[in-house]
HTML snippet that shows the backbone in 3Dmol.js (N, CA, C, O; Angstrom):
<script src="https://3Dmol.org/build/3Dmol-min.js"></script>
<div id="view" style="width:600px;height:400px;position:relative"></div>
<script>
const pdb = `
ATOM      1  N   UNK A   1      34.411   3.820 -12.820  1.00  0.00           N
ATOM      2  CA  UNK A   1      35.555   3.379 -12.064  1.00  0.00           C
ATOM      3  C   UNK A   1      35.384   3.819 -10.608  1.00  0.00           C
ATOM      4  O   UNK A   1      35.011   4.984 -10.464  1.00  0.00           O
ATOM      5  N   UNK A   2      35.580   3.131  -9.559  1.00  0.00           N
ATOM      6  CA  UNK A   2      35.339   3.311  -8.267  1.00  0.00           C
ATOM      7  C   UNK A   2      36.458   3.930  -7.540  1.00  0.00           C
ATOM      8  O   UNK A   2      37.515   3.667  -8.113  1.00  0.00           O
ATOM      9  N   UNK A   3      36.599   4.570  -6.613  1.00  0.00           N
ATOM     10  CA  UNK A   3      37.238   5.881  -5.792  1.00  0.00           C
ATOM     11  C   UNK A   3      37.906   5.336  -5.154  1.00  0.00           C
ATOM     12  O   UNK A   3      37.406   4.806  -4.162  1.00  0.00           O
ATOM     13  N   UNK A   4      39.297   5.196  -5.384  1.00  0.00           N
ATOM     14  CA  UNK A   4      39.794   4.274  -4.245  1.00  0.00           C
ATOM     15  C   UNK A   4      40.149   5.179  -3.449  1.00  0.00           C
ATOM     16  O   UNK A   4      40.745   6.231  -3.677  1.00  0.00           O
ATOM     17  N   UNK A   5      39.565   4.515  -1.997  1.00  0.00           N
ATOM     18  CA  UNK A   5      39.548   5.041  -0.122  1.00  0.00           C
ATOM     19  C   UNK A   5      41.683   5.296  -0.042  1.00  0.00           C
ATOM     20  O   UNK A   5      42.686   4.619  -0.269  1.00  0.00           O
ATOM     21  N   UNK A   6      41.258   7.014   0.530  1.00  0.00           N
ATOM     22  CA  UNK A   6      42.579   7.090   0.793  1.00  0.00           C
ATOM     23  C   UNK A   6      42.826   6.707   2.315  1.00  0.00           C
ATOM     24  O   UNK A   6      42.047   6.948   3.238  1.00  0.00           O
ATOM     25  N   UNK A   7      44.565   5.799   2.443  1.00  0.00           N
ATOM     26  CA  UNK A   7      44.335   5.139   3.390  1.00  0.00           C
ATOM     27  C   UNK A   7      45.099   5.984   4.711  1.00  0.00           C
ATOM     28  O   UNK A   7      46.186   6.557   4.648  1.00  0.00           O
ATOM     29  N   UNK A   8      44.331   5.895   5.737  1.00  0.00           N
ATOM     30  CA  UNK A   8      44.829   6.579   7.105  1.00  0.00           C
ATOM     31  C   UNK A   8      45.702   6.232   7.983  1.00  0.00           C
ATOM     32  O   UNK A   8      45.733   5.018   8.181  1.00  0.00           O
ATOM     33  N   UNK A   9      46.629   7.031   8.751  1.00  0.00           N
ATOM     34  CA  UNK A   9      47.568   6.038   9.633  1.00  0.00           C
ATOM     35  C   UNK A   9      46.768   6.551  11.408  1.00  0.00           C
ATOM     36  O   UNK A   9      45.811   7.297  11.616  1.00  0.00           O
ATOM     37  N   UNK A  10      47.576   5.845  12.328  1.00  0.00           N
ATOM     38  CA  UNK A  10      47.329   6.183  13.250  1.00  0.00           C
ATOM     39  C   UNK A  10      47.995   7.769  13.927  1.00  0.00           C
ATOM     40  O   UNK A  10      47.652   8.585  14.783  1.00  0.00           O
ATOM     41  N   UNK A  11      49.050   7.600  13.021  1.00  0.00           N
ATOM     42  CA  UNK A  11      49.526   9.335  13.457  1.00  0.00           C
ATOM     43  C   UNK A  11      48.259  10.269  12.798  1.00  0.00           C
ATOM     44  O   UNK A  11      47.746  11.216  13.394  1.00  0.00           O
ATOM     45  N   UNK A  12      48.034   9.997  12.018  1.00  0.00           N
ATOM     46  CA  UNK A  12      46.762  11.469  10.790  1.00  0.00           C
ATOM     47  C   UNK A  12      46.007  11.252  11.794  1.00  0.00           C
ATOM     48  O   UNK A  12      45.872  12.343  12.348  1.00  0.00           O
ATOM     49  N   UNK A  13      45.295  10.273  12.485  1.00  0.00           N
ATOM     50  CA  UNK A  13      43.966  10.176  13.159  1.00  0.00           C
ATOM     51  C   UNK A  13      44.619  11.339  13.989  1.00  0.00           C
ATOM     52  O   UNK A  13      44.220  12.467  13.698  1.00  0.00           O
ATOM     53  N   UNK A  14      45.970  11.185  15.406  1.00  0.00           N
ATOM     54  CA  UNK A  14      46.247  12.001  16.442  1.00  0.00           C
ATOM     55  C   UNK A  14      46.236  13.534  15.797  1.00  0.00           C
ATOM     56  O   UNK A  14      45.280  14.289  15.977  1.00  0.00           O
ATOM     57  N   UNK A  15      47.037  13.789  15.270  1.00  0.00           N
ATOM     58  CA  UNK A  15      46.924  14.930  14.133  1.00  0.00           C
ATOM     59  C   UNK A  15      45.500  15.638  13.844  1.00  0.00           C
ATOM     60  O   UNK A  15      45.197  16.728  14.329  1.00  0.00           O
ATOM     61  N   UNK A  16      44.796  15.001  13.126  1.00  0.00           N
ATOM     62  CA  UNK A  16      43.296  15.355  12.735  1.00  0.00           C
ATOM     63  C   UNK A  16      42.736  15.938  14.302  1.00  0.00           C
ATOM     64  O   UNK A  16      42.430  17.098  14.577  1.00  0.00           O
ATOM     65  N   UNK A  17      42.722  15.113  14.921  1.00  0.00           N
ATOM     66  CA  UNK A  17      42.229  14.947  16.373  1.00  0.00           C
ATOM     67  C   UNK A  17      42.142  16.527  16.955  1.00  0.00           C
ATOM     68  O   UNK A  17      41.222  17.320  17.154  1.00  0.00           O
ATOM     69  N   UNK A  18      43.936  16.555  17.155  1.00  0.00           N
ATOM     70  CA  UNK A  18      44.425  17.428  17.728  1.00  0.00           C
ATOM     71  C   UNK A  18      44.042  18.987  17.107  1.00  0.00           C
ATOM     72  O   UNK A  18      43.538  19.860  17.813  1.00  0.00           O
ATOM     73  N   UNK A  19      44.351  19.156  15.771  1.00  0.00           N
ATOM     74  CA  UNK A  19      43.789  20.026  14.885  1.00  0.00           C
ATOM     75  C   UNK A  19      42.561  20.687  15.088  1.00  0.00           C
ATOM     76  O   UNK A  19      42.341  21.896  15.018  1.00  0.00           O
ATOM     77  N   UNK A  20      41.628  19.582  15.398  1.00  0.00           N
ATOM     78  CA  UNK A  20      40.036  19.834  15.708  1.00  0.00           C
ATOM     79  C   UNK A  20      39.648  20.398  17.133  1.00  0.00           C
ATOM     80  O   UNK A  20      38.640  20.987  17.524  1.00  0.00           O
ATOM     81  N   UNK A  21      40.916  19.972  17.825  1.00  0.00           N
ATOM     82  CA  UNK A  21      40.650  20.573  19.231  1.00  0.00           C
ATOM     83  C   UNK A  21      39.613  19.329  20.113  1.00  0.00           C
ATOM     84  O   UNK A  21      38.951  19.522  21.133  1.00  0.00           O
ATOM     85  N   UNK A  22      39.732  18.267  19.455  1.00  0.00           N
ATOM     86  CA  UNK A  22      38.995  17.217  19.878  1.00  0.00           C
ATOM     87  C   UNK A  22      39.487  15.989  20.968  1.00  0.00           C
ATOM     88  O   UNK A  22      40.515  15.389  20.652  1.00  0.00           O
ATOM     89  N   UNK A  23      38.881  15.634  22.088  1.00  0.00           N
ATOM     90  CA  UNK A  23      39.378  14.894  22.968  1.00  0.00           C
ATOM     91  C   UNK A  23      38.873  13.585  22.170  1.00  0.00           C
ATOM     92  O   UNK A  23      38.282  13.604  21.091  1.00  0.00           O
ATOM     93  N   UNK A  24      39.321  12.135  23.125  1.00  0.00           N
ATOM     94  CA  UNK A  24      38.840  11.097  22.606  1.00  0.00           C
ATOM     95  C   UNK A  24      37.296  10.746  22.678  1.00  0.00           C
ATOM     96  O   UNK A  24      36.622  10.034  21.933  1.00  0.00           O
ATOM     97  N   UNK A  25      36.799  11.777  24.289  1.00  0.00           N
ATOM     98  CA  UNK A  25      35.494  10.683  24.649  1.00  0.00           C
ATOM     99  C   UNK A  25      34.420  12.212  23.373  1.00  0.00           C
ATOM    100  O   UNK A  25      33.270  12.098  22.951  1.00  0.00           O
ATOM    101  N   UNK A  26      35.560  13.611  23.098  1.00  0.00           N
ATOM    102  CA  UNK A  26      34.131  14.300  22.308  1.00  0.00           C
ATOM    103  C   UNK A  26      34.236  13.228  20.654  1.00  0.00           C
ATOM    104  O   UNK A  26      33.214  12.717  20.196  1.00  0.00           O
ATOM    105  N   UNK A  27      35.559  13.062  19.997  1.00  0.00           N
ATOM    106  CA  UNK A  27      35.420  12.370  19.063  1.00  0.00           C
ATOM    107  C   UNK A  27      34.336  11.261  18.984  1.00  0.00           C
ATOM    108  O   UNK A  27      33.488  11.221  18.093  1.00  0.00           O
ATOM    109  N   UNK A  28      34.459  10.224  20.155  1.00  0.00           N
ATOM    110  CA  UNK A  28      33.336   8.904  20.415  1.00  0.00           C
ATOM    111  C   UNK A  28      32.303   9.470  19.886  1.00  0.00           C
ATOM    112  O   UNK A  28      31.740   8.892  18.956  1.00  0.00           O
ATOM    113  N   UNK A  29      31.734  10.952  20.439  1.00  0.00           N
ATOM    114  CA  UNK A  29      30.438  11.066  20.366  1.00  0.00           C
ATOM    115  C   UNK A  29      30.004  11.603  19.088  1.00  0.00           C
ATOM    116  O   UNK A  29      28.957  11.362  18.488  1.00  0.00           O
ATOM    117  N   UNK A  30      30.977  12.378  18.757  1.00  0.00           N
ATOM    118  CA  UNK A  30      30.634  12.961  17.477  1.00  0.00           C
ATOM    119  C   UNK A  30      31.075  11.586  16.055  1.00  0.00           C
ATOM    120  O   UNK A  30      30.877  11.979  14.905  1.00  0.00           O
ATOM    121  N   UNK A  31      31.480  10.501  16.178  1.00  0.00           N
ATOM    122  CA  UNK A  31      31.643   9.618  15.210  1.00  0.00           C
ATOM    123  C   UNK A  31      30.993   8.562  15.547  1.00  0.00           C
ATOM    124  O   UNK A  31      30.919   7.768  14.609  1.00  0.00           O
ATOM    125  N   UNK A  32      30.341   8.117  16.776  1.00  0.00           N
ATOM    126  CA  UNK A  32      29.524   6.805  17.029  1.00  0.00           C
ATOM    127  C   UNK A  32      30.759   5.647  17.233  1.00  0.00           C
ATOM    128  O   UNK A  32      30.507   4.447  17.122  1.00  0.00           O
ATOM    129  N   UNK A  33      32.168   6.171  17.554  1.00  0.00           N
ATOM    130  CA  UNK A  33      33.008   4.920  18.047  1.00  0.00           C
ATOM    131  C   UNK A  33      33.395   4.792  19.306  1.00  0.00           C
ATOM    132  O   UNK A  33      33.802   5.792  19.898  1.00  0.00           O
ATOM    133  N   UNK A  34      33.349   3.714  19.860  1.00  0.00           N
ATOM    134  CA  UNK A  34      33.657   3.882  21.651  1.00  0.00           C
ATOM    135  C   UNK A  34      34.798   4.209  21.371  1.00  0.00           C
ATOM    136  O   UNK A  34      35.200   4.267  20.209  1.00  0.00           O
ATOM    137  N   UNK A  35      35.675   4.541  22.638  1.00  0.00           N
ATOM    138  CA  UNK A  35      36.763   5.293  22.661  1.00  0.00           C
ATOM    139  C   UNK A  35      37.547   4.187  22.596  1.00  0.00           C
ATOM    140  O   UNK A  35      38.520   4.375  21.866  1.00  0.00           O
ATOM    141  N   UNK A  36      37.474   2.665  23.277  1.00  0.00           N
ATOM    142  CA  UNK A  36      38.493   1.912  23.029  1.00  0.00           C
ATOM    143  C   UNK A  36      39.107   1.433  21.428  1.00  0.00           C
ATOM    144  O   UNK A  36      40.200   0.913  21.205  1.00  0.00           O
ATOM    145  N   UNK A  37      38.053   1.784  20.446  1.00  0.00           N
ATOM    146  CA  UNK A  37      37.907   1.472  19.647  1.00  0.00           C
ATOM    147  C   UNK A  37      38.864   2.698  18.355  1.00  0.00           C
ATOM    148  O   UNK A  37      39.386   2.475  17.263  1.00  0.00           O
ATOM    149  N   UNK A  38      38.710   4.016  19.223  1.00  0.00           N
ATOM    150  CA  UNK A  38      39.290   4.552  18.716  1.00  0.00           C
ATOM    151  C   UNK A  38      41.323   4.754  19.063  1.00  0.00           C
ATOM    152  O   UNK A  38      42.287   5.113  18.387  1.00  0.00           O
ATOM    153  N   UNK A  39      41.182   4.448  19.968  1.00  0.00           N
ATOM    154  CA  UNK A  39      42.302   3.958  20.958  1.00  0.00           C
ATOM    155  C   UNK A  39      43.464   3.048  20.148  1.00  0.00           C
ATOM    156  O   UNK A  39      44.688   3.174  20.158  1.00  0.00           O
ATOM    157  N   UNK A  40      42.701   2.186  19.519  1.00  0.00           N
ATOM    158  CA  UNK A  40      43.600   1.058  18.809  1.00  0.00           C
ATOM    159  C   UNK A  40      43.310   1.941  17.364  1.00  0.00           C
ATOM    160  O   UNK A  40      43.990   1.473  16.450  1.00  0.00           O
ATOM    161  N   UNK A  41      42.770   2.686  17.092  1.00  0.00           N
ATOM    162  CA  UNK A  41      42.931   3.044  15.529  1.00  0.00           C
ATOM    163  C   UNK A  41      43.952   4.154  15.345  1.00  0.00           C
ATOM    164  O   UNK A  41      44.292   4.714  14.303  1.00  0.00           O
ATOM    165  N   UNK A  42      44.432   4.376  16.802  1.00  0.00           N
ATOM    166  CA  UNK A  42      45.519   5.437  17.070  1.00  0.00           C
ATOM    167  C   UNK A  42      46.643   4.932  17.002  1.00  0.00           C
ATOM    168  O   UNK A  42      47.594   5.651  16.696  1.00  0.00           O
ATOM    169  N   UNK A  43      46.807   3.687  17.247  1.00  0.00           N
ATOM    170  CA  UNK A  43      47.963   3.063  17.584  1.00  0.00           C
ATOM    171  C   UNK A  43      48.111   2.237  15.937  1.00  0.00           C
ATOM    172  O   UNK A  43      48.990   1.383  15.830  1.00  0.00           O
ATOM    173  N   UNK A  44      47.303   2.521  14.840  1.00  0.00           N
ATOM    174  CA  UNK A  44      47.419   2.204  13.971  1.00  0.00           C
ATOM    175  C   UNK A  44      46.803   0.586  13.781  1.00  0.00           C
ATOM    176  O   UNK A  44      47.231  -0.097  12.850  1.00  0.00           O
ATOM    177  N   UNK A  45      46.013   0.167  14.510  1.00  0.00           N
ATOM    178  CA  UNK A  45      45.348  -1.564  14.720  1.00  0.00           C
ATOM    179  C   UNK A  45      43.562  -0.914  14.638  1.00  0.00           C
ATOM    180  O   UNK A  45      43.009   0.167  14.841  1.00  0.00           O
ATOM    181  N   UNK A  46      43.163  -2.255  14.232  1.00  0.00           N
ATOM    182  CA  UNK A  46      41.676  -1.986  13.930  1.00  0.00           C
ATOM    183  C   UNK A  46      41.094  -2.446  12.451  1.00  0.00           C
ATOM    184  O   UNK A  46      41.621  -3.324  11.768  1.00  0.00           O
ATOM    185  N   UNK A  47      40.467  -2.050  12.253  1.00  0.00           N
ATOM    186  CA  UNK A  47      39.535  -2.837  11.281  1.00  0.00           C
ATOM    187  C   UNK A  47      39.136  -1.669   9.820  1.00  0.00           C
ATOM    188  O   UNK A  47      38.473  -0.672  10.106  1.00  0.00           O
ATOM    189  N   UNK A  48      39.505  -1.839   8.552  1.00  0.00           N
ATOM    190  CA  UNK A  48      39.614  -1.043   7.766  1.00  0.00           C
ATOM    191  C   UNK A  48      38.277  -0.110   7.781  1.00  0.00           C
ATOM    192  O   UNK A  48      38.222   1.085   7.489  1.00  0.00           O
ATOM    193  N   UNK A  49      37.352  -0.851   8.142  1.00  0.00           N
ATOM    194  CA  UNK A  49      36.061   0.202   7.942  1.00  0.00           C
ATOM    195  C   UNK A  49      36.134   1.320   9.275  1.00  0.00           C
ATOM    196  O   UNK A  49      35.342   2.262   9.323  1.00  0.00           O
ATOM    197  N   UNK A  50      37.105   1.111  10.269  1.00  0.00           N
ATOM    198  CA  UNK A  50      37.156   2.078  11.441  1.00  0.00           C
ATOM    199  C   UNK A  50      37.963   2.893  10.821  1.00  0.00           C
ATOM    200  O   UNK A  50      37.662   4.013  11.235  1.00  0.00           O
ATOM    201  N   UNK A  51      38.929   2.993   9.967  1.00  0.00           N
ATOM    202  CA  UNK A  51      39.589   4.204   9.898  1.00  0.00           C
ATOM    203  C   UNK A  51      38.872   4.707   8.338  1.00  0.00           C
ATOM    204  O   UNK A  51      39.338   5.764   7.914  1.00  0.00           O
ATOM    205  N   UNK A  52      38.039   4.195   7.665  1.00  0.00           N
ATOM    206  CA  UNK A  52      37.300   4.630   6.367  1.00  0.00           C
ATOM    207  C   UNK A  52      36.030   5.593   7.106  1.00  0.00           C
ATOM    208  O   UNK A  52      35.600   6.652   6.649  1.00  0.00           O
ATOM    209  N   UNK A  53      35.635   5.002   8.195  1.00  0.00           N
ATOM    210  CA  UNK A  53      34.934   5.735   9.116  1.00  0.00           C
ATOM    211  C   UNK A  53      35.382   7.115   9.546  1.00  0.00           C
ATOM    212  O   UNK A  53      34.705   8.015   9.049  1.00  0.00           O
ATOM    213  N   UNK A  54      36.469   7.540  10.439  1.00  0.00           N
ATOM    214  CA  UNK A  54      37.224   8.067  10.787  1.00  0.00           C
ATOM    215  C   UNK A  54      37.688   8.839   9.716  1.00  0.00           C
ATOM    216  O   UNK A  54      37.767  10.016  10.069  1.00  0.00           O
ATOM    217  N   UNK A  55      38.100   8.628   8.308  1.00  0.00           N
ATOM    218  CA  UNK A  55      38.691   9.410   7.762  1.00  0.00           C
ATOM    219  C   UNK A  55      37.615  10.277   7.139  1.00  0.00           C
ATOM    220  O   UNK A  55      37.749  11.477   7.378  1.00  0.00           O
ATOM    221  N   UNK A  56      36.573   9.930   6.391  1.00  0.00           N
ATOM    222  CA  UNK A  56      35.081  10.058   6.091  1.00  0.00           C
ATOM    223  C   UNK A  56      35.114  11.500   7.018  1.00  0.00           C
ATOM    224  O   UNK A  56      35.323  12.632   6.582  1.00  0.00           O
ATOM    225  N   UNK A  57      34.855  11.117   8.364  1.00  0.00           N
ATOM    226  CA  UNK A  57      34.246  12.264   9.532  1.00  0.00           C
ATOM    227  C   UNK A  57      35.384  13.502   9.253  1.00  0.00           C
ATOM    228  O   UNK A  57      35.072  14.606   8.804  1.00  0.00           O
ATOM    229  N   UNK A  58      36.807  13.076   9.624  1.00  0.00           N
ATOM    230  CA  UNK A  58      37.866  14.407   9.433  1.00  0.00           C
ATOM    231  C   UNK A  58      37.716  14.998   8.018  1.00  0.00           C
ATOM    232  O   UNK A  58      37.764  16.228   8.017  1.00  0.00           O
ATOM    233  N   UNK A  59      37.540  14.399   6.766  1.00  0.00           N
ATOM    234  CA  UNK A  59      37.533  15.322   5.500  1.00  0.00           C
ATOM    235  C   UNK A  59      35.955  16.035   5.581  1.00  0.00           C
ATOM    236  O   UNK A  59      35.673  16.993   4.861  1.00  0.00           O
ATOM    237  N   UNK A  60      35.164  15.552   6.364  1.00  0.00           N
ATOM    238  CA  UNK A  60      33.849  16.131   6.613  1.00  0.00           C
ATOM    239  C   UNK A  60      34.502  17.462   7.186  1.00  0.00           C
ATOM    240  O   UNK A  60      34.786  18.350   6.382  1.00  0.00           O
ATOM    241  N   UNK A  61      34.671  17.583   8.108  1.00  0.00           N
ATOM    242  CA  UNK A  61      35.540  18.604   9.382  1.00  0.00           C
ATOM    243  C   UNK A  61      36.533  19.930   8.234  1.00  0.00           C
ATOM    244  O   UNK A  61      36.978  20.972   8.716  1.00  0.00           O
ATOM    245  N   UNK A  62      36.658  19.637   7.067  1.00  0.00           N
ATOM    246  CA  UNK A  62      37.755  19.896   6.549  1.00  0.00           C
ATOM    247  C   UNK A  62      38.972  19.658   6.582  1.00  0.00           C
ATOM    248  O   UNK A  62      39.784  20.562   6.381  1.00  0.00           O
ATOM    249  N   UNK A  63      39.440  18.082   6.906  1.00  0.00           N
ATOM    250  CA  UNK A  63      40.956  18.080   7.559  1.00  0.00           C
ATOM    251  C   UNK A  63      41.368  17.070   5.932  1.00  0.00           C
ATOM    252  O   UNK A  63      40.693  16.116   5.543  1.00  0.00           O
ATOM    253  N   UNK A  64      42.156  17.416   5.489  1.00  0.00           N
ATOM    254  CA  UNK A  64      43.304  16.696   4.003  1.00  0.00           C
ATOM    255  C   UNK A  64      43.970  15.885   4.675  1.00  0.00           C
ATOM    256  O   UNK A  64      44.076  16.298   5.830  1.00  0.00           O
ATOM    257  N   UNK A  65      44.591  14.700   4.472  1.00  0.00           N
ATOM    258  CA  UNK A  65      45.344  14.032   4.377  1.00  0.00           C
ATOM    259  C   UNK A  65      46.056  14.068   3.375  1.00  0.00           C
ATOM    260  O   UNK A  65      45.649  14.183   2.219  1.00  0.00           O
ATOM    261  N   UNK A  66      47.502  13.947   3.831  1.00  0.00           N
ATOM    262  CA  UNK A  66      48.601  14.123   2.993  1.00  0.00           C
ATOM    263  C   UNK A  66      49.545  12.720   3.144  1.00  0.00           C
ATOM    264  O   UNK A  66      50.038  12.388   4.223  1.00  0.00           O
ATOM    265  N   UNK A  67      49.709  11.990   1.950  1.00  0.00           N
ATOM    266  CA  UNK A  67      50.190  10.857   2.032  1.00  0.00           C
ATOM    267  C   UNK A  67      51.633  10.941   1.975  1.00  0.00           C
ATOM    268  O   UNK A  67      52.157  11.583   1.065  1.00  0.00           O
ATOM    269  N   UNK A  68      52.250  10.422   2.755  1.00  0.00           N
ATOM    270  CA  UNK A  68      54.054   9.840   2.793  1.00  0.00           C
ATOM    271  C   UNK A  68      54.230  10.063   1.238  1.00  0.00           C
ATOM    272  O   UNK A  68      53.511   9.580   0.363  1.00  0.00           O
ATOM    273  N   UNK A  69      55.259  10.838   1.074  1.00  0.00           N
ATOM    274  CA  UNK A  69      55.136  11.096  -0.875  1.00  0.00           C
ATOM    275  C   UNK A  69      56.680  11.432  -0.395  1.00  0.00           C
ATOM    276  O   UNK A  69      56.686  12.476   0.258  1.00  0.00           O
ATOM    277  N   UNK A  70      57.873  10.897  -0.519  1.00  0.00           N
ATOM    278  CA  UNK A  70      59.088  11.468  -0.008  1.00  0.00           C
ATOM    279  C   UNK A  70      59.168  12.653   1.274  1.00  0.00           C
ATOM    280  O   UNK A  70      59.936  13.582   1.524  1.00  0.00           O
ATOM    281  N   UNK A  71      58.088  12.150   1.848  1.00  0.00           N
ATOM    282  CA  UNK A  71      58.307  13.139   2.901  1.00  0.00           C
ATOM    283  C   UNK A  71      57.455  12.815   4.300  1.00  0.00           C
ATOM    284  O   UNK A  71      56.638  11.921   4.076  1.00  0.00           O
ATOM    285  N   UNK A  72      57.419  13.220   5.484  1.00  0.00           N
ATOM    286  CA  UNK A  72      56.177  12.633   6.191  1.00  0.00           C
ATOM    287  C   UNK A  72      55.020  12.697   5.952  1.00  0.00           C
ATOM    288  O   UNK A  72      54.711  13.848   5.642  1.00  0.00           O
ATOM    289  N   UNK A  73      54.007  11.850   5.938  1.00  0.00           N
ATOM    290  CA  UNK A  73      52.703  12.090   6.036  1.00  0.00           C
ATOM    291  C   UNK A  73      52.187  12.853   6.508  1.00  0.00           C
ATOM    292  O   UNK A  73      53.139  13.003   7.274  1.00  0.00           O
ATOM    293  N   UNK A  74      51.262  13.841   6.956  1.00  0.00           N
ATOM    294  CA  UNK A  74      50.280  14.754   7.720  1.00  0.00           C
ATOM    295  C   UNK A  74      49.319  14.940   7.109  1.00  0.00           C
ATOM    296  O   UNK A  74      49.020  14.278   6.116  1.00  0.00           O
ATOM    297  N   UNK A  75      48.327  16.311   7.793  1.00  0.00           N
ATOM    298  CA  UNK A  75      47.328  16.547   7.656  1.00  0.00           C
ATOM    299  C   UNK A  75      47.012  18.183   7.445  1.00  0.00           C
ATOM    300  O   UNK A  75      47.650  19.096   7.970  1.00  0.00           O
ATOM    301  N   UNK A  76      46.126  18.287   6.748  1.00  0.00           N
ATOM    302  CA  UNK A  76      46.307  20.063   6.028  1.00  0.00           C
ATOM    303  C   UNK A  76      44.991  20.434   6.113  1.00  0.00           C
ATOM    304  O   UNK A  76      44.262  19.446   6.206  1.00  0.00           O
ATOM    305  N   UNK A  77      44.502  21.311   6.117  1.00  0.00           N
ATOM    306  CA  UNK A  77      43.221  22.196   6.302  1.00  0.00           C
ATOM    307  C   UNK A  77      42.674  22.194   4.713  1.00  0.00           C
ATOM    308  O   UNK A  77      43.572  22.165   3.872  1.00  0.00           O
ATOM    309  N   UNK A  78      41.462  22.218   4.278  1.00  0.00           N
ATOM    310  CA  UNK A  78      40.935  22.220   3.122  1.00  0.00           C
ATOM    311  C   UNK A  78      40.731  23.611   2.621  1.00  0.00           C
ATOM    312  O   UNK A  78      40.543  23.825   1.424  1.00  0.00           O
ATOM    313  N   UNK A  79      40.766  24.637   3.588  1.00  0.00           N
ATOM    314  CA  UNK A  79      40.686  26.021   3.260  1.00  0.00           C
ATOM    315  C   UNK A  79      41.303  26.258   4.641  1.00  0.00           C
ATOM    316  O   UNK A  79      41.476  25.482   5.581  1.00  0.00           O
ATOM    317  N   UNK A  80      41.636  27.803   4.460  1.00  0.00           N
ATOM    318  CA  UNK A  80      42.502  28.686   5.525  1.00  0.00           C
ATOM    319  C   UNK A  80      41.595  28.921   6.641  1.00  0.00           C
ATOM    320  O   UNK A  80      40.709  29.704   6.300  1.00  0.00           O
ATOM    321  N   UNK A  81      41.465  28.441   8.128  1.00  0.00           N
ATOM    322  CA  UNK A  81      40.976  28.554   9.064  1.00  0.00           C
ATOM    323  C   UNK A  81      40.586  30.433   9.019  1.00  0.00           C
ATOM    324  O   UNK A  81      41.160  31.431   8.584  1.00  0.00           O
ATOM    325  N   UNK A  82      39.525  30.196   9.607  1.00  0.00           N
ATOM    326  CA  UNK A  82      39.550  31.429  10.251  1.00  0.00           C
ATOM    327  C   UNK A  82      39.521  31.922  12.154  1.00  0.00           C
ATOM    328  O   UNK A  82      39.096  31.306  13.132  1.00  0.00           O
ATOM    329  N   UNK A  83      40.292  33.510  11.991  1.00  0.00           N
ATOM    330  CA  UNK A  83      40.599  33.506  13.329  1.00  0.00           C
ATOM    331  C   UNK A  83      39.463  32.754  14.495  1.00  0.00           C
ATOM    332  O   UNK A  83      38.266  32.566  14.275  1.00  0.00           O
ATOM    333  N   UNK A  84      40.121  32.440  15.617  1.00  0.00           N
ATOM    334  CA  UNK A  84      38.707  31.860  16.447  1.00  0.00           C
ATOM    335  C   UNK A  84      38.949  30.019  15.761  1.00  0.00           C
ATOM    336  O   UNK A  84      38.879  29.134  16.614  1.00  0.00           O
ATOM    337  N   UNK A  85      39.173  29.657  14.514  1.00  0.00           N
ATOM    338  CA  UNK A  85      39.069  28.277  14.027  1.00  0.00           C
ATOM    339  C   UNK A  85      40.368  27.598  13.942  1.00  0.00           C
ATOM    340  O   UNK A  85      40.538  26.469  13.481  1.00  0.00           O
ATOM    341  N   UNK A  86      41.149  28.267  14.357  1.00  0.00           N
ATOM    342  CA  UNK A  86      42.673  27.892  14.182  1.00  0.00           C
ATOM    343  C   UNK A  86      43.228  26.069  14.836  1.00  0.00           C
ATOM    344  O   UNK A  86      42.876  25.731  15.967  1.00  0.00           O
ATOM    345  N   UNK A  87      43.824  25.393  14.215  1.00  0.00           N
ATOM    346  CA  UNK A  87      43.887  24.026  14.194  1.00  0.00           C
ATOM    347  C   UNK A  87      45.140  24.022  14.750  1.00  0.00           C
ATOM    348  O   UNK A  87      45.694  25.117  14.852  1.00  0.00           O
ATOM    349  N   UNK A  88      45.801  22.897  15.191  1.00  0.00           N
ATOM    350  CA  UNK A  88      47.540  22.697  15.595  1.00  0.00           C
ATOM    351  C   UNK A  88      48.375  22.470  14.426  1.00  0.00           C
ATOM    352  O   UNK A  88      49.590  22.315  14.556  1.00  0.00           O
TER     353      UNK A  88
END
`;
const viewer = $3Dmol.createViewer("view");
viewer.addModel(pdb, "pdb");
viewer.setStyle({}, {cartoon: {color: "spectrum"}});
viewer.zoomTo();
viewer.render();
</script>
C-alpha cells in the first residue's frame, strides 16, 4: 500500500522556514527552487510536486507537520532542539 504524501499549506512552509532560521534566497539554495517559485508556494499556489518537494526537505531538517485536526495547523520539531539549535 503506498504512503500517502502529507499535504502542506503555505503557512507550515513560513513556519518551517522561520523555525530553521532560513531566508528565502538560503532556502532556494539549499532546495534547488528559485525564490519566485517558492514565493507562490507561500502564498499557498504552485504545483503539488513544489510543496512534496518542500515538505520532503523540512521533515529532512527535522520539522513535523501538524495537520488542522480541530485546531490550527503548525509545525513541531521531531526531537527537542538543542541549546545553540533553538527554532521559533
Amino acid at each position: 500500500m503506498a504512503e500517502r504524501a502529507v499535504s502542506i499549506s503555505g503557512a507550515q512552509i513560513r513556519m518551517a522556514k522561520a523555525a530553521l532560521g532560513l531566508s528565502n534566497p538560503q532556502l532556494a539554495e539549499k532546495t534547488g527552487l528559485h525564490r519566485n517559485t517558492l514565493n507562490r508556494a507561500e502564498r499557498g499556489e504552485g504545483r503539488a510536486a513544489t510543496f512534496d518537494h518542500l515538505r520532503r526537505f523540512f521533515e529532512a531538517e527535522g520539522v513535523v507537520f501538524v495537520p488542522e485536526n480541530g485546531g490550527p495547523e503548525g509545525i513541531r520539531f521531531a526531537q527537542i532542539q538543542s541549546k545553540g539549535d533553538e527554532g521559533v
